[in-house]
C-alpha positions in Angstrom: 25.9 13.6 -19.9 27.0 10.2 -18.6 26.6 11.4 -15.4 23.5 12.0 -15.7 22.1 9.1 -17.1 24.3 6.6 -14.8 22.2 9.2 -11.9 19.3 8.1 -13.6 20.1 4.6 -13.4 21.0 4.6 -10.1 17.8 6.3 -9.2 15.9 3.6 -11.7 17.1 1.0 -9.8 16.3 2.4 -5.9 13.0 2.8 -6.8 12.7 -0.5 -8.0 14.2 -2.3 -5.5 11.7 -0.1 -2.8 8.4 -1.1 -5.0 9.7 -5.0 -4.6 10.5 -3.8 -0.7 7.1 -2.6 -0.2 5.6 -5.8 -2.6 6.8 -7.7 -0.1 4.2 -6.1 2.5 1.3 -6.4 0.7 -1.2 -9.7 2.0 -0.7 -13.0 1.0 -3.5 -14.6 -0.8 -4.2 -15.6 -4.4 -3.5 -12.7 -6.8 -0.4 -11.5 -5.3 2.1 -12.4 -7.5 0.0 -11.5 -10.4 -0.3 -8.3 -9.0 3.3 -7.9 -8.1 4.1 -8.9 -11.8 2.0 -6.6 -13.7 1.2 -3.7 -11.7 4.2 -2.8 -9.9 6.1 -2.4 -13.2 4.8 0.8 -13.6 4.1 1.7 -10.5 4.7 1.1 -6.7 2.3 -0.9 -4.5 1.2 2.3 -2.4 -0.3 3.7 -5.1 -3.4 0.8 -4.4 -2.5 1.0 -1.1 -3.9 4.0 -0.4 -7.3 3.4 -1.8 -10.4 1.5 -1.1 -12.5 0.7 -4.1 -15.8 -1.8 -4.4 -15.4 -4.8 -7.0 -16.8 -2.4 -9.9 -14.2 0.5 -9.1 -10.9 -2.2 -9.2 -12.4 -3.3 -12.1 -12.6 0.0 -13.8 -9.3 1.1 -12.7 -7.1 -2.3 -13.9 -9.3 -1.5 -16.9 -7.8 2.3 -17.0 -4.4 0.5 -16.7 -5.1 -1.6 -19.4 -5.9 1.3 -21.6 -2.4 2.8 -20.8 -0.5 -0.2 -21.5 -1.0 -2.7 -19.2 -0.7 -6.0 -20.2 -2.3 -9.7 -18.8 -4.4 -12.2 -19.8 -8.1 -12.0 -19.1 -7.3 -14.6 -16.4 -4.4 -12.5 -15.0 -6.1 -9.5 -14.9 -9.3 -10.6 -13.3 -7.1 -12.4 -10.3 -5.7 -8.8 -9.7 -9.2 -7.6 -9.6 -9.9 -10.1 -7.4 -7.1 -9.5 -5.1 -7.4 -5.8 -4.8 -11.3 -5.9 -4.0 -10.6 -8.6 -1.2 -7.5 -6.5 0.2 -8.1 -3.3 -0.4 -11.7 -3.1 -0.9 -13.9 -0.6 0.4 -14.3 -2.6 3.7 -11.0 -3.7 4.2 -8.8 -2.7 6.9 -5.6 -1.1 7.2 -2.8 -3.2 8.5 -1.3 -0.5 10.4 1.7 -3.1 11.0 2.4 -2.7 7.4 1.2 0.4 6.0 3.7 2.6 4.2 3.2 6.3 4.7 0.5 7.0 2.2 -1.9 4.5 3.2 -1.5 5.8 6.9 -2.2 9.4 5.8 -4.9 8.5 3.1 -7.0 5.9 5.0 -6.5 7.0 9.0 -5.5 10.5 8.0 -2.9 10.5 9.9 -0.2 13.9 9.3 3.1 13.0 8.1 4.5 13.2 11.2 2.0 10.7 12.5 2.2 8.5 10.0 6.1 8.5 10.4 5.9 8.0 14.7 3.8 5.1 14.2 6.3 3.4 11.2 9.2 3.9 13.3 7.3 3.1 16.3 6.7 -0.8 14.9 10.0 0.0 13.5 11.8 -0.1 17.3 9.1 -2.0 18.8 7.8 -4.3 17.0 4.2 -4.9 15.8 0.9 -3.4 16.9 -1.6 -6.0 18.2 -4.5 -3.6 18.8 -5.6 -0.1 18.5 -5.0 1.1 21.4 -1.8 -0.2 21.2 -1.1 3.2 18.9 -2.0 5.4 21.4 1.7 4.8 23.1 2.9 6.2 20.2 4.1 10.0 20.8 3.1 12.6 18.4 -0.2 10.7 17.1 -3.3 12.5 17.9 -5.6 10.0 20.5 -8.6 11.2 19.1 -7.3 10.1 15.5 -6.6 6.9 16.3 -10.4 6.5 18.4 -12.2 7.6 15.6 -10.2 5.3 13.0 -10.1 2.2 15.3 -12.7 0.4 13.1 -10.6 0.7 10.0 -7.7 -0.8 11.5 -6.3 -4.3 10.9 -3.3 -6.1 13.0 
């Protein structure tokens, strides 16, 4: 038994150290920390990630997360509003320089395997500066790539 739960603990604390990991990829701007704070307790940054919502939608879903426990002031919770919808709004791009798997695969449907070439890809050689720069990457379908090339941030 105290295997197990020093297994969970262990476990616990990976996963929180790879949410603060992948906080630290998320854009800078006002709203971060706030956001940091209060909704990667629960859960890890790539679950927002991998959406794009309008204004309304962040709004309803922070208000979701509010229902379930979340806690903020009104302040706080509208500056994560505000911070999602300007970052991972419905017209916002995909910085494919910092993108974890999910987003990758939810928002350029990229395969796993795709997603994965082009993380270790900017892994070995650094970042992307333009689209096209991801069609050097082996294993990621061109066409993919052309037709998401709008989406795309750098």
């Amino acid at each position: 038994m105290k295997r197990m739960v020093a297994c969970l603990g262990v476990a616990a604390a990976a996963l929180c150290m790879a949410a603060g990991e992948d906080a630290k990829l998320l854009p800078d701007g006002p709203g971060k920390e706030i956001v940091v704070r209060l909704c990667t307790e629960c859960h890890g940054p790539e679950n927002f990630r991998k959406v794009r919502h309008d204004k309304d939608e962040w709004s309803d879903s922070v208000g979701d997360m509010v229902d379930r426990g979340a806690k903020g002031t009104p302040a706080e919770l509208e500056a994560v509003v505000n911070y999602l919808a300007q970052n991972f709004g419905a017209d916002s791009k995909v910085n494919v320089n910092t993108a974890p798997l999910q987003e990758l695969k939810a928002q350029l449907d990229f395969s796993v395997p795709e997603a994965l070439a082009v993380i270790a890809y900017r892994q070995n050689k650094g970042a992307f500066k333009e689209w096209r720069d991801l069609l050097k990457v082996n294993g990621v379908d061109p066409r993919k790539v052309e037709a998401k090339k709008e989406k795309m941030g750098f």
